[in-house]
C-alpha angles and dihedrals in degrees: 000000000000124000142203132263090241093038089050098047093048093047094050098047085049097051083053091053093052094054101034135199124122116313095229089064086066123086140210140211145134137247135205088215136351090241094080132112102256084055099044091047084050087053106044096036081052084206101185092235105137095252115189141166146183132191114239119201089247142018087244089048082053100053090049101064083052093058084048095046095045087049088058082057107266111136113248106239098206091156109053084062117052101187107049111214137140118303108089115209130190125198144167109231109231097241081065101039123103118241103271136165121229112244097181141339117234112208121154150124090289131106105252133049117222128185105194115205145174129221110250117217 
């Protein structure tokens, strides 16, 4: 399912909010496809980092919302993904990350990919 800029951009800053941490220790980029090799190591290190993607209408739709969400102070991550497109992700590298325990993995046929977590002592 494709989403909105607007829709995107709101999802992904809340997502932020829910995890916490300063907005400048997540980053954002943009994928031609979630088969690819940045999204399967994700997957398989399972690295607590508050991954997260939607789907935009267009690759340039796609880069846009990057532009937005690195204006509101997320670094832009050009390099993990070599082929741009147009499924934005935002994550939270692990060296910036505060120490959390995985309560539950959330992997299904839906659009998006969402690690919940919960802060440890």
């Amino acid at each position: 399912m494709r989403f909105n800029q607007s829709d995107i951009v709101e999802d992904m800053l809340a997502h932020i909010r829910e995890l916490g941490g300063d907005i400048s220790e997540w980053c954002v980029g943009t994928a031609r496809d979630r088969e690819g090799e940045f999204f399967r190591r994700h997957a398989a290190a399972d690295l607590d980092n508050g991954l997260i993607w939607r789907e935009a209408y267009t690759p340039y739709a796609a880069a846009e919302v990057a532009e937005r969400l690195a204006d509101s102070g997320l670094r832009l991550d050009r390099g993990s993904v070599p082929t741009p497109g147009y499924i934005v992700f935002v994550y939270r590298p692990n060296a910036a990350a505060p120490r959390v325990a995985q309560t539950s993995a959330v992997m299904s046929a839906s659009p998006f990919h969402v690690h919940t977590e919960k802060m440890v002592p």
